[in-house]
Each structure stands twice: as C-alpha cells, then as structure tokens.
C-alpha positions as CSV (number, residue, x, y, z in Angstrom):
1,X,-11.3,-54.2,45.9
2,X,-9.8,-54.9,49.3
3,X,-9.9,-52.4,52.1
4,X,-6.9,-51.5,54.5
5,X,-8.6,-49.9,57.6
6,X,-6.9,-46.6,58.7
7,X,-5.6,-48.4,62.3
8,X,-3.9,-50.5,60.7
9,X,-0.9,-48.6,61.6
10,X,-1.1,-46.9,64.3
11,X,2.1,-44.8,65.5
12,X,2.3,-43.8,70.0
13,X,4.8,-41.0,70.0
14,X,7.1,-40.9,72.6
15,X,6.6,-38.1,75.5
16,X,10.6,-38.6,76.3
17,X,13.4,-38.2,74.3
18,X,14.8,-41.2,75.9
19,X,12.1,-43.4,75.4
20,X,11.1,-45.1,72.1
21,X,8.1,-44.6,69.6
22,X,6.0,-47.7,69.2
23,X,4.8,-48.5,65.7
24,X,1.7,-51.2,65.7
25,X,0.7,-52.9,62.5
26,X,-2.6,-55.0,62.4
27,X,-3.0,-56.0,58.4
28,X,-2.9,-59.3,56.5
29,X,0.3,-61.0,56.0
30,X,2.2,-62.1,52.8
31,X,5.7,-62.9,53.1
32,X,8.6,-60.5,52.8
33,X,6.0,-57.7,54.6
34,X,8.7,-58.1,57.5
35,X,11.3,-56.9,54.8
36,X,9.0,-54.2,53.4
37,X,8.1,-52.5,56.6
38,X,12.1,-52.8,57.9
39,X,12.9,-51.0,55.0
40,X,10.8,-48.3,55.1
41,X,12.0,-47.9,58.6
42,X,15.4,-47.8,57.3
43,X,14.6,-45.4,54.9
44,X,13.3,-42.7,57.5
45,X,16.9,-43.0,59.5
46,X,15.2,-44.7,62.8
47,X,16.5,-47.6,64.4
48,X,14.9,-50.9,66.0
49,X,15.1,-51.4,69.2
50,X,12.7,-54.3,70.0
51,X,10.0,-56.0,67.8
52,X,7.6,-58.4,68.2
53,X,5.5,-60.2,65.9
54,X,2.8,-62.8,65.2
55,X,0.7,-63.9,62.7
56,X,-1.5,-67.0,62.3
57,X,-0.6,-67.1,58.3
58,X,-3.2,-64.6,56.8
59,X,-3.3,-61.9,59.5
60,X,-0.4,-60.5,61.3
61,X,0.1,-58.1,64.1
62,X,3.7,-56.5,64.6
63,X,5.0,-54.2,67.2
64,X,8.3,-52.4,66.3
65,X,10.0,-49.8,69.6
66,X,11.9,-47.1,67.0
67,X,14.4,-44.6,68.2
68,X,15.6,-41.5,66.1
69,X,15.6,-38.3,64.6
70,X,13.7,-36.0,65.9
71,X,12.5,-34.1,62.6
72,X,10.9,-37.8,61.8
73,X,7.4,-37.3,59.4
74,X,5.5,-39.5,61.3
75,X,2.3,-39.0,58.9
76,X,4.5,-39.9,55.8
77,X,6.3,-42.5,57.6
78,X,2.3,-44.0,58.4
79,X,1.8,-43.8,54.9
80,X,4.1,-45.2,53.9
81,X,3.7,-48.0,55.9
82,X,0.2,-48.5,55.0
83,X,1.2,-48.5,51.5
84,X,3.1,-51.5,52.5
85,X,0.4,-53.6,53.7
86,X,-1.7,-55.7,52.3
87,X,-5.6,-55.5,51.6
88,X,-8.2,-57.4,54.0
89,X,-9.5,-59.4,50.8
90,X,-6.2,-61.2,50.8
91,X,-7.1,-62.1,54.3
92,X,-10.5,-63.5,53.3
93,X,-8.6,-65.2,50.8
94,X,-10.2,-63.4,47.9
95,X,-7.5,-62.4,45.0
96,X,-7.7,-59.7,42.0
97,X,-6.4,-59.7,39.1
98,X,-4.5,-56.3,40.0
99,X,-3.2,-58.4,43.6
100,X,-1.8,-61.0,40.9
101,X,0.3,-58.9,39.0
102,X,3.8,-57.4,39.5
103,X,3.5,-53.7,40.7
104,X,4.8,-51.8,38.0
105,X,8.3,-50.5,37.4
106,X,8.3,-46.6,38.8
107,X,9.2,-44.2,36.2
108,X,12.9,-43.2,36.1
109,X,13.8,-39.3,36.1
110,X,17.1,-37.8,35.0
111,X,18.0,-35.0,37.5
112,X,20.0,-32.7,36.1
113,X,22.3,-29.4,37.7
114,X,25.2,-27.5,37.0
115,X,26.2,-25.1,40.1
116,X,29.7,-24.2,42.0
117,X,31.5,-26.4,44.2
118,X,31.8,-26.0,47.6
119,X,32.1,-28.1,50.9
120,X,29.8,-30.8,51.7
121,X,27.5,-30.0,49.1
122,X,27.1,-33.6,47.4
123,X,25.7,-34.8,50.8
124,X,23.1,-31.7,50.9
125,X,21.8,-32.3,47.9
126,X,21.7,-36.3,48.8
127,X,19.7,-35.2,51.9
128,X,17.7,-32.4,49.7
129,X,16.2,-35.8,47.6
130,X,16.1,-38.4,50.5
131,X,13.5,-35.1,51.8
132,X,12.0,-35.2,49.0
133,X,11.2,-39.0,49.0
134,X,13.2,-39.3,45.8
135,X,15.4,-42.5,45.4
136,X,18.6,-42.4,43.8
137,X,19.2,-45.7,41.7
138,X,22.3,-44.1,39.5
139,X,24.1,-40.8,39.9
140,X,27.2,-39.6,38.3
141,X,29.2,-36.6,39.8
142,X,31.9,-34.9,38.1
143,X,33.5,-32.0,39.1
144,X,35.8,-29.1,36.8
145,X,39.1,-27.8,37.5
146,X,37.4,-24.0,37.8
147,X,35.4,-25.4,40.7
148,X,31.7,-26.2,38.7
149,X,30.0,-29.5,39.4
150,X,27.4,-30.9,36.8
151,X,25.6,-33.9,38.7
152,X,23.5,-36.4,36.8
153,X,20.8,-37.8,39.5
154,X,18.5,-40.9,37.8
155,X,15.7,-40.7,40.7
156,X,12.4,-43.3,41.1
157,X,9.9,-41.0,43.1
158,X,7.6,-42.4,46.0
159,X,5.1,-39.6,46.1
160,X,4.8,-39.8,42.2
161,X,4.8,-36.0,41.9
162,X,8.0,-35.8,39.5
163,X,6.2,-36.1,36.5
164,X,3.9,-32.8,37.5
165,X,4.7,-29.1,36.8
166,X,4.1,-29.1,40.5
167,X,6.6,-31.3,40.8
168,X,8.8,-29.9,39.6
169,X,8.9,-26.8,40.8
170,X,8.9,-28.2,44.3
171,X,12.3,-30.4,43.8
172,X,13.8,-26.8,41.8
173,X,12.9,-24.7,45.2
174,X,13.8,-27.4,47.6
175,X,17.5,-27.9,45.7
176,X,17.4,-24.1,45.5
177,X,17.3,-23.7,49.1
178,X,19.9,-26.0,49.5
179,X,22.4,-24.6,46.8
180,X,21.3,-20.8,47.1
181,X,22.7,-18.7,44.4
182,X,25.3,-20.4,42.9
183,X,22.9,-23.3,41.3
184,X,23.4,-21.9,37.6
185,X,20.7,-24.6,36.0
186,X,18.5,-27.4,37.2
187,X,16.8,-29.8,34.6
188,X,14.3,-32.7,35.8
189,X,13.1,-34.9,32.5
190,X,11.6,-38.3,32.4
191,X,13.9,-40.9,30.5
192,X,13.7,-44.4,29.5
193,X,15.6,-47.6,30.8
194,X,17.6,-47.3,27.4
195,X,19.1,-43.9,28.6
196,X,19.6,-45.1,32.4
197,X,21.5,-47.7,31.0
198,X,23.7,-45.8,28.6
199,X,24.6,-43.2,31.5
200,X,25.7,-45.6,34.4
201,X,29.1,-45.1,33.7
202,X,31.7,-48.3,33.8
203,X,30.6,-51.2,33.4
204,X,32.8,-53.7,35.2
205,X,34.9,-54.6,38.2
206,X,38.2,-55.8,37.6
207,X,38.7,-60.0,38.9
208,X,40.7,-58.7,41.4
209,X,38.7,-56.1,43.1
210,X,35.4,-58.8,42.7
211,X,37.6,-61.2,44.4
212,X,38.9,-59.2,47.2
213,X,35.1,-57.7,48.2
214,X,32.9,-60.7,47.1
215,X,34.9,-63.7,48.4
216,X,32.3,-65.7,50.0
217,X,35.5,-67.3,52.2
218,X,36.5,-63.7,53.8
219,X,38.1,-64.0,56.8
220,X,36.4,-63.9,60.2
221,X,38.6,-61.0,61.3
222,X,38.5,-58.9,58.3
223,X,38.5,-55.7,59.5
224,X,34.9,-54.8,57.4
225,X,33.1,-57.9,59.0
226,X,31.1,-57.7,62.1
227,X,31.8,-60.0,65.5
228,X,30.3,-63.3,63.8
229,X,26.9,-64.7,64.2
230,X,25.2,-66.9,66.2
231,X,22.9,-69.0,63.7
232,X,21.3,-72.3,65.2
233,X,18.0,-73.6,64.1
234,X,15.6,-76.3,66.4
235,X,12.7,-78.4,65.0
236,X,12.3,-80.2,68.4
237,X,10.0,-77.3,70.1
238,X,7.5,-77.1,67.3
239,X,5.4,-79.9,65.4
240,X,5.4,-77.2,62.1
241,X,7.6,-74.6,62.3
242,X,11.5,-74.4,63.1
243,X,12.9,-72.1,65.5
244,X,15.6,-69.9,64.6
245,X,18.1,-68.4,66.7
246,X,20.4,-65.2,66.3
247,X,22.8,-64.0,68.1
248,X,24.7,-61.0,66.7
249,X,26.3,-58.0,66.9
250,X,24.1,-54.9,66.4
251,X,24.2,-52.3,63.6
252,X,22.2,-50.1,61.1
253,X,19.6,-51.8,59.7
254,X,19.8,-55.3,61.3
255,X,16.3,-56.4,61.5
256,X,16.1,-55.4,57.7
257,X,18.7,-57.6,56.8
258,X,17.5,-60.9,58.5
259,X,13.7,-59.9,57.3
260,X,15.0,-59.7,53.1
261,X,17.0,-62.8,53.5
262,X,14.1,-64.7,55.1
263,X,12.5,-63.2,51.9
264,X,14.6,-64.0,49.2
265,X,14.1,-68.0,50.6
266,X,10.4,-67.2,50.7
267,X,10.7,-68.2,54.3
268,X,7.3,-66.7,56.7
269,X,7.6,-65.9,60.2
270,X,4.6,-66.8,62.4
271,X,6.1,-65.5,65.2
272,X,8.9,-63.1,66.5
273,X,11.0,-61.0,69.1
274,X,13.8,-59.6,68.6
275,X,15.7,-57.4,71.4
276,X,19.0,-55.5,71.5
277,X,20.9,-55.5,74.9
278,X,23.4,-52.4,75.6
279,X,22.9,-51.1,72.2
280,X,25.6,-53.7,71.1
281,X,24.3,-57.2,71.1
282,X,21.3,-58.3,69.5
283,X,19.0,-61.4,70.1
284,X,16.2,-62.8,67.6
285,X,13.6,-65.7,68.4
286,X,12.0,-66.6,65.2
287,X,9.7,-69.5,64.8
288,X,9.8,-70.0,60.8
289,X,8.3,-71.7,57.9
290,X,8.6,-73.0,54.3
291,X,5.9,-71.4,51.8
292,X,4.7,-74.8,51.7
293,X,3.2,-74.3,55.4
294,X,6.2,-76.7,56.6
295,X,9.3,-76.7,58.7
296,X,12.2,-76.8,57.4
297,X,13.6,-80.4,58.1
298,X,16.4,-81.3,55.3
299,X,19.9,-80.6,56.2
300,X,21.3,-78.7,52.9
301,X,18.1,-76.2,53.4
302,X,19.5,-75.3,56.9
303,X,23.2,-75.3,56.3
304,X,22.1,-72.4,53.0
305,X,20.0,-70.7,55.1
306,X,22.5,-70.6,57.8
307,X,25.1,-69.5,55.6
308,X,23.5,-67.0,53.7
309,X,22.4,-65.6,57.1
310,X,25.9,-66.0,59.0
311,X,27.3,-63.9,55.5
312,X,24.7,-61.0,56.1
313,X,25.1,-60.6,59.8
314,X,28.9,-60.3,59.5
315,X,29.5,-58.6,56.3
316,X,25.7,-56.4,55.3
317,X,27.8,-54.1,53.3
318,X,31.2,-53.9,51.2
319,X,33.8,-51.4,52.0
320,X,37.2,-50.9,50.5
321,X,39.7,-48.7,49.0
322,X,41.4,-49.5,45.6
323,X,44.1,-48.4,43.3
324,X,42.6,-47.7,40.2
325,X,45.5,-46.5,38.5
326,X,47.4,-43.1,39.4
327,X,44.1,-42.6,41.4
328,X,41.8,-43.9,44.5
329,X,38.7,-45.2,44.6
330,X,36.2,-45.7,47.5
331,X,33.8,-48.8,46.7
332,X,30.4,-49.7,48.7
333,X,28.5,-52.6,47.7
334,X,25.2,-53.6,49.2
335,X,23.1,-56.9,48.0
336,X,20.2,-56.3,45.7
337,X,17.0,-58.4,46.9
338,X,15.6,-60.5,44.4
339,X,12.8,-58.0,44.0
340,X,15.1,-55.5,42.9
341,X,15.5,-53.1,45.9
342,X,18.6,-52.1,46.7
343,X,19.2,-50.9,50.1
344,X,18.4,-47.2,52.0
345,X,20.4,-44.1,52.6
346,X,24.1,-45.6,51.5
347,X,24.7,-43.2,49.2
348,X,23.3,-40.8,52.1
349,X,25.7,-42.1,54.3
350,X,29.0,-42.0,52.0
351,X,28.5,-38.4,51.4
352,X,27.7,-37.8,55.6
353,X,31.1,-39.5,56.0
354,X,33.0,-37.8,53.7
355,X,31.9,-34.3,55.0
356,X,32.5,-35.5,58.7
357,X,36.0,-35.8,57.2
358,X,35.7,-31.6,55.9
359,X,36.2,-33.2,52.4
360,X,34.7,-30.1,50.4
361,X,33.5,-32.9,48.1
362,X,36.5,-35.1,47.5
363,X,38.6,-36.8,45.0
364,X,41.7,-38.5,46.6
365,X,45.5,-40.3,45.2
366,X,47.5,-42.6,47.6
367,X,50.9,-40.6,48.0
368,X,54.6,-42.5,48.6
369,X,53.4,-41.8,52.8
370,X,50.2,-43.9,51.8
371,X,47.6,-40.8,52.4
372,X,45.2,-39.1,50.9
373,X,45.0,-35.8,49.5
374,X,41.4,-34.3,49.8
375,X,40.4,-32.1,46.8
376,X,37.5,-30.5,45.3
377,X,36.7,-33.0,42.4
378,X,35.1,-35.5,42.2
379,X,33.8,-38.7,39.9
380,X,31.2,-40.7,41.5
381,X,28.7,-43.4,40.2
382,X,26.3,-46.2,40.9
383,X,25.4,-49.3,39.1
384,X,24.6,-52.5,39.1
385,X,26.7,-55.6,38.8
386,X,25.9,-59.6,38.6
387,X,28.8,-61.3,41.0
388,X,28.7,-65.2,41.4
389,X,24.6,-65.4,40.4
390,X,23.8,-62.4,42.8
391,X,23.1,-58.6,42.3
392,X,25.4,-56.1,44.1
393,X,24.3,-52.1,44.1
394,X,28.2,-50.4,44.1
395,X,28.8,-47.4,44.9
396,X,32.2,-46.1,43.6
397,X,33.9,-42.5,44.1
398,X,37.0,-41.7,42.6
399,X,39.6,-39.9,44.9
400,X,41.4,-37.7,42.9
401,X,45.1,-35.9,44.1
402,X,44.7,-32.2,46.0
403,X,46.1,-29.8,48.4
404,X,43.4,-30.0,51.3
405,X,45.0,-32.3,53.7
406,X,45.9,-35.3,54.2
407,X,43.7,-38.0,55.6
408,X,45.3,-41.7,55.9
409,X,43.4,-44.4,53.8
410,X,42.8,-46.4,56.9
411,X,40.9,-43.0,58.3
412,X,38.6,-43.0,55.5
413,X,37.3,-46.7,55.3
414,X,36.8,-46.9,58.9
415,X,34.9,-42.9,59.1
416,X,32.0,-44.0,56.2
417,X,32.0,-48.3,58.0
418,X,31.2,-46.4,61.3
419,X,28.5,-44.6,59.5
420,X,27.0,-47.1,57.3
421,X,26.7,-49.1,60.6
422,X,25.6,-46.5,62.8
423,X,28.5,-46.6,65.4
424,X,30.3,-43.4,67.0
C-alpha cells in the first residue's frame, strides 16, 4: 500500500496572537483535495487568510495562513488533514483496488436525551458533539410545555469510537458535563439508513418557499446575497490551462466554496493564490484545468462555470423567515456537494445566533406588530431536499409564540447571516 510520510503536513504555530498559523501540505494530488482540506479547515472554526498552491498534476504542495480560536487541536486538526491526503503510490501512478473504490458510507448513530430546558442549551450540546468530532446529518428537537426537551441527534463519527463501550461512555460524560444534573437519560444506538430516513421529520417544502430561497434569478440586492462577484476567465496567458479570476467579498468559508465547486466540475488547479485585503475583499488567481489535462476553451463551459461560481460567491447559504401557519419558521439551506457532504458548523452557528439573541432555546409567532415572541420550545430538524436537480441540506426551526421578549423578524435573520458569514 501507499505511504503518506508524516511531514506531509506540517503545522508552524504562531508566537503572536496577531499573526497567523501556517499550515504546509506536500502530498500527491487528486482533484477536489483543495475542497477536502478547506473543509476540514472549516470544520475546526479557523479562517483563511492567504493560500498558495501548486502542483505539477500528481504532486502538490499547498500553503494555507489560518487565523482563529485559540483552543484549536492542532494534533487532530494534522490528522485530520493527513487523513485527507492522498498515498505516494498514486503519485508513482500505482493504483489499488482499495484506491478504486468509494470510501465507505460511515455508520449512522441515533443520539438520544431527555433533560430540562434551560437557556442556550441546544447550542452547548451542538458544541459538546462538534468537540467530540461527531457530525450531525439529522436532528430533531422538541421541547414540552413543563420545560423537558427530548433531542433526537443522527451523528456520523470521525474518530470511529461511537460504536465502543468506550465510546460511549466518553460522549455520556462529555454531554454530562455540559448538561450537569438535570440530563435525566442519554441513549447512543447504531441505526440503519431505513430508521434515519423514517425520523427526518417533513418531507417537503412548499412551491412557494422553494421559489422564494432557490430562485436561481434572485436579485443582486437581496438582502441575503453578498456584494457580487467578480468572475472572468483568460486562455491568452497559458498554452494549457485557463486563468481564473475572483474578485469577491469575503466571508466564512470562502476558499471552501470556490475549492467544492471547482470539484463538483472536476476542474484541477495547478496553481493558486488567493489573498484577502482589509478582512473584506478577497482576490483568487487560479490557473485551471479540465480532467482531460486541457483548458477550458468552449463558451457554454465558461458561462456554467461562471455562473455557478457568481451564484456561490453571492448567495453560499439560504436564509429566511416563513409563515408556516399560526407559527414561524427559521430556514437555512446550504448546497450538498455531489459527494454528499454537506457543509460545517451551520447547525453550530444557528444555535450560537440564537443564544446571542438570550433565546433560552426558542420557538417564535409573528404578532399583529410583526415580532417575535421568544419562548422555551422548540421544533427543529434537518433533511435533505432535491431542488431543480441539486441537493440542499435545510435547516428548519420552528418559532413558536412566548412571553420572553420580543425580538423583530428582521433582528433575527440578519443576527444568525452575520454569523454564518462570520461578520460582527
């Protein structure tokens, strides 16, 4: 089998808080490893400040400047990385059967807990399992008039513990700590696809609401879309590759979402930088190819290309606020890439926004003054839905009618936007 040589990450911590970490990677390439390492780096709640990268087709060396939390794992955050590279045999251009194959589906555990309510403690558990490397792919929260929660949690985990008595154990003390005494049972089981599918709650989104958050034709100046991009592409300054330019307004995960739709077109950078200015404006330099080693030279390529990136620089996410009968509901819709990965930390950041707002978990109503009244229940889910030949990952939580407070509608979209794109 191949061998991945333990520099091939190699991670200089910072000795100032003001300065950034640099990250080098030195490993084969494949395409979409741009995407994979992004992600991860999404996952661990840093942020990209510059990145550099070249490869000559089979090996690639990347250089990524990170800023953020301070708590960071670098060790897991290495392994992670390393995880995400490829072998040297691919490099020597020597394939296994095992390379050939589809990684295997992770097993899906149902997390199950019953405790009392109190404030902010669906985004303390969310944090509890983002700590524990667990990734939440459906949950369902539902909260009782006497002031009990029961949350259903279906979790994929990344350290592959859950399955263990050790495992268990670990994610019962770590929720424990969290919860304290008022967790009255915690049950972790291993379930099929057949029960996952069964438990994701409704089904389907109304024509109306699909309409209003999916419209490819959205406005420029809908308040949910970023300043719009910059997109030109240049065959002039290479004999085989194209150069693509960005120009764009900077936000969480950025880098991440160029890098998976460059993937999902099977598109391979050979080389790459990519700088922010002023923590606001963001330049990329990408010289690009087809997977067929070529440029890309025909006109309908470029103009989907271009679209599909002008459409993820201004809009990475959905936000809005429905009527859904007597009741509210907060919706967040991210894209699905084609390998089925849905993107990091939303539900993480939902839950941070709606504590920021000293919602003691929330359920809200629209009253005759068009507010919101924050209570203590709540009905939240996330599935899975097929929009116009694309897969969207929704996140919906239903606002229900309370004494807490008012907060205006306006109030709450523009708190959990701010944090899903990282702006104060």
């Amino acid at each position: 089998m191949g061998i991945l040589l333990d520099d091939a990450v190699l991670i200089r911590q910072s000795e100032k808080e003001e300065e950034p970490t640099v990250i080098t990677v030195n490993c084969p390439d494949k395409t979409g490893l741009g995407s994979d390492l992004c992600r991860i780096i999404l996952f661990f709640g840093l942020t990209l400040v510059r990145t550099d990268v070249s490869t000559d087709g089979k090996w690639c060396y990347i250089v990524l400047w990170v800023v953020g939390r301070q708590n960071t794992r670098w060790g897991l955050l290495k392994k992670r990385l390393m995880e995400a590279c490829p072998s040297s045999s691919l490099a020597s251009g020597i394939l296994y059967y095992t390379q050939l194959q589809p990684p295997k589906p992770p097993h899906v555990f149902l997390l199950k807990f019953c405790c009392h309510d109190r404030p902010g403690l669906l985004h303390d558990v969310t944090e509890a399992l983002c700590e524990l490397e667990l990734t939440i792919k459906r949950v369902k929260v539902s909260t009782t008039p006497d002031g009990k929660v029961m949350d259903l949690f279906f979790v994929t985990d990344a350290r592959e513990l859950l399955h263990t008595t050790k495992g268990k154990e670990d994610t019962y003390d770590h929720l424990k700590g969290v919860i304290g005494d008022t967790m009255m049972s915690c049950e972790i089981e291993m379930v099929g696809p057949e029960i996952t599918a069964c438990c994701q709650g409704t089904s389907f989104l109304s024509d109306a609401v699909a309409q209003g958050m999916f419209n490819v034709d959205q406005p420029r100046d809908d308040s949910t879309a970023l300043q719009w991009p910059s997109v030109t592409m240049d065959n002039s300054l290479s004999q085989s590759h194209t150069l693509l330019q960005l120009v764009c307004q900077d936000h969480k995960g950025l880098l991440y979402d160029v890098m998976r739709t460059l993937k999902d077109y099977n598109i391979q950078i050979s080389y790459g930088r990519i700088t922010t200015k002023e923590n606001t404006k963001c330049e990329m330099d990408l010289f690009i190819m087809q997977a067929d080693g070529k440029k890309i030279v025909d006109p309908s390529k470029q103009d989907g290309l271009k679209s599909r990136l002008e459409m993820e620089l201004s809009r990475p996410l959905r936000v809005s606020l429905i009527s859904r009968g007597p009741d509210t509901e907060l919706l967040v819709a991210n894209p699905v890439e084609l390998s089925g990965k849905g993107r990091p930390l939303v539900f993480y950041d939902i839950t941070l926004a709606l504590k920021m707002l000293d919602t003691p978990i929330f359920s809200v109503i629209s009253t005759a003054q068009s507010s919101l009244s924050v209570t203590a229940s709540v009905h939240a889910e996330i599935g899975r839905y097929v929009i116009r030949d694309r897969e969207w990952e929704v996140y919906r939580v239903l606002l229900d009618e309370g004494d807490l407070g008012c907060v205006s509608k306006e109030k709450v979209e523009e708190t959990v936007w701010k944090m899903l794109m990282s702006w104060k």
